[in-house]
C-alpha positions, -999 to +999 in steps of 0.1 A: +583-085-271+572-110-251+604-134-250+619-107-229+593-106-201+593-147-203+631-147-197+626-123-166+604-154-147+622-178-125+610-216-138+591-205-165+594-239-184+574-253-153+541-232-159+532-250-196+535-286-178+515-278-147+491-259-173+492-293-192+485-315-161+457-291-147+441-294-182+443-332-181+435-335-145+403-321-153+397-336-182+401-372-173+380-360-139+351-351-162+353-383-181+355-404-148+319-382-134+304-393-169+309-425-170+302-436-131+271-408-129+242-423-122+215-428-152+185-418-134+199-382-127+208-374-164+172-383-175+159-364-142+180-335-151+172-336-193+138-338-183+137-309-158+136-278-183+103-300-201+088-303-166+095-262-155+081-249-187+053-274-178+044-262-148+052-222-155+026-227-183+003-245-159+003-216-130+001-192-160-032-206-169-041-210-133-051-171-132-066-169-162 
């Protein structure tokens, strides 16, 4: 069923490799961020939903 609407699209053996280098693209992107990000901002941002509950449970007890 769907081989004949693939047959019907000009280049369609282009769209898997520019799916494929998009993918990669990305990919390798993401593992460049990770390695060069700085240390200090993964710890700040692990540590941030620790330090919201923190102070949400302090202004909850604020008007007690």
């Amino acid at each position: 069923m769907f081989k004949y609407y693939f047959e019907q699209v000009n280049n369609v053996e282009v769209w898997p490799i520019i799916s494929l280098i998009i993918f990669i693209t990305f990919f390798i992107g993401l593992l460049v961020w990770v390695v060069k990000v700085d240390k200090k901002y993964i710890q700040d941002m692990s540590n941030l939903p620790v330090e919201e509950d923190a102070e949400n449970n302090k202004n909850q007890f604020d008007y007690v």
